[in-house]
C-alpha positions as CSV (number, residue, x, y, z in Angstrom):
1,X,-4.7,10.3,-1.6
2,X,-3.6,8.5,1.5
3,X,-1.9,10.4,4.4
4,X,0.4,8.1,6.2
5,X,0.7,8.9,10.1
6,X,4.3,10.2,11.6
7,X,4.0,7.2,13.5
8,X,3.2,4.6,11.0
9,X,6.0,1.5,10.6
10,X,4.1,0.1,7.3
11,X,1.6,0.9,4.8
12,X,-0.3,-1.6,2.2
13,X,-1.8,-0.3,-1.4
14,X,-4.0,-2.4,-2.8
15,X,-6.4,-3.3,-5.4
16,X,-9.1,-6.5,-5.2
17,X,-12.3,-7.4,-6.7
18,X,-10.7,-6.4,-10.1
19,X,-12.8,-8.0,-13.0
20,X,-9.9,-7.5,-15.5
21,X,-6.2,-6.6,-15.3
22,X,-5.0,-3.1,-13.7
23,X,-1.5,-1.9,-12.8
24,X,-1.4,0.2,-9.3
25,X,0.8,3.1,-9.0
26,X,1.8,5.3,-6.0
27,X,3.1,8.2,-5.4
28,X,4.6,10.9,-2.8
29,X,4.0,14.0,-3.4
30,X,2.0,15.6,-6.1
31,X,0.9,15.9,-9.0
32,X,0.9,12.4,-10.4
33,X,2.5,11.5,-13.6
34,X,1.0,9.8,-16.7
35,X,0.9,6.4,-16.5
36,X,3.1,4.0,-18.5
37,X,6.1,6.4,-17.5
38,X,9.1,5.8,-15.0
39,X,7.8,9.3,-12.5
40,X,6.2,7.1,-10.5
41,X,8.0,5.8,-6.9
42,X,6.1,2.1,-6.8
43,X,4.3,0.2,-9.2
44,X,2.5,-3.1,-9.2
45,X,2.5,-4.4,-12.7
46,X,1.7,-7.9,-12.2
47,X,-0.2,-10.0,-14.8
48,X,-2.4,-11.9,-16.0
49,X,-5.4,-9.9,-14.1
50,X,-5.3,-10.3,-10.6
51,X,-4.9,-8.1,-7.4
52,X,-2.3,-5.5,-7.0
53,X,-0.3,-5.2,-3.6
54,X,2.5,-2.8,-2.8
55,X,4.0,-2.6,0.6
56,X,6.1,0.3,2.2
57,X,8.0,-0.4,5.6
58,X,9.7,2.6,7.3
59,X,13.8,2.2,7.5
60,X,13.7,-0.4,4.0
61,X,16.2,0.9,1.8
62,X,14.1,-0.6,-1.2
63,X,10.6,0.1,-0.3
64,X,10.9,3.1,1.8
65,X,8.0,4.3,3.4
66,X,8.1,8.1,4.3
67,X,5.8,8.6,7.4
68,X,4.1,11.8,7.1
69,X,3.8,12.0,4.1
70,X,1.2,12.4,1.5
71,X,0.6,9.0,-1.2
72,X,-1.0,9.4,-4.7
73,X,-2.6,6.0,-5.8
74,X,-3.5,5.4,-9.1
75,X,-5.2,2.3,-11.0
76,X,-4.9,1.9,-14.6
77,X,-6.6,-0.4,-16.9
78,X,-4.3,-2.2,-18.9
79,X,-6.7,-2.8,-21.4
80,X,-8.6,0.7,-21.3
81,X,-11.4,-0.5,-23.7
82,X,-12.8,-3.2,-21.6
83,X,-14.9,-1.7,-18.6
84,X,-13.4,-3.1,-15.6
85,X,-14.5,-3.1,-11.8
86,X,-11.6,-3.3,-8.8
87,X,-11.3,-1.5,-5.8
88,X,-8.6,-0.2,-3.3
89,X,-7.4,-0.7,0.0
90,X,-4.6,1.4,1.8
91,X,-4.1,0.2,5.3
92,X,-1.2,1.4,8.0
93,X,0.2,-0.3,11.1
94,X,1.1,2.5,13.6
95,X,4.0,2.0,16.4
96,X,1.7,2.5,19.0
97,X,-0.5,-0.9,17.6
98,X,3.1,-3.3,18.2
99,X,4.3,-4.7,21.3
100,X,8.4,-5.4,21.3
101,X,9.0,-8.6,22.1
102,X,12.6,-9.5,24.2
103,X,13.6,-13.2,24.6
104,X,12.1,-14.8,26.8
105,X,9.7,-12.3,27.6
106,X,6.2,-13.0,26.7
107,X,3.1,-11.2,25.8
108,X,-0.4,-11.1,25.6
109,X,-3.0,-7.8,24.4
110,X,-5.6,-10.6,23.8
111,X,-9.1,-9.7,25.9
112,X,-11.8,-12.3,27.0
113,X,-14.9,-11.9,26.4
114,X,-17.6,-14.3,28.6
């Protein structure tokens, strides 16, 4: 379970490191669904075996994120006979970590270090 901040413009799901192909699911709200079936609200799919990535942006009409809210991940094995390593990420970007930028207007959050 991930639990996206109020304030969150974006959230990443994530699988790397796999060893062998897995599909990545997610979810708000619970309980999850089996997998394989159309009850889920994002999937990653891809193949052949390789990393999964779904991304949520708050105000997308396609891949709404919901801030606030509760997200189920699950990572399913395609092949569920072959042992398989992977591991997930879910990551956020909150408004209060972006600066607006305005034409003509520049900035710089960049420290130096001596």
């Amino acid at each position: 379970r991930f639990d996206v901040s109020p304030n969150a413009l974006q959230a990443v799901f994530e699988t790397f490191g796999t060893t062998n192909d897995v599909d990545l699911y997610i979810r708000s709200g619970f309980p999850l669904p089996p997998p394989a079936t159309n009850r889920f609200d994002f999937a990653s799919t891809n193949t052949p075996a390789g990393d999964e990535w779904i991304g949520l942006v708050a105000g997308d009409t396609n891949r709404l994120l919901r801030p606030g809210t509760s997200y189920w991940i699950a990572v399913v094995p395609k092949n569920p006979l072959i042992r398989i390593s992977y591991q997930v990420r879910a990551t956020q970007i909150l408004r209060s970590e972006v600066t607006r930028l305005a034409n003509g207007v520049s900035a710089c959050t960049a420290t130096t270090v001596v």
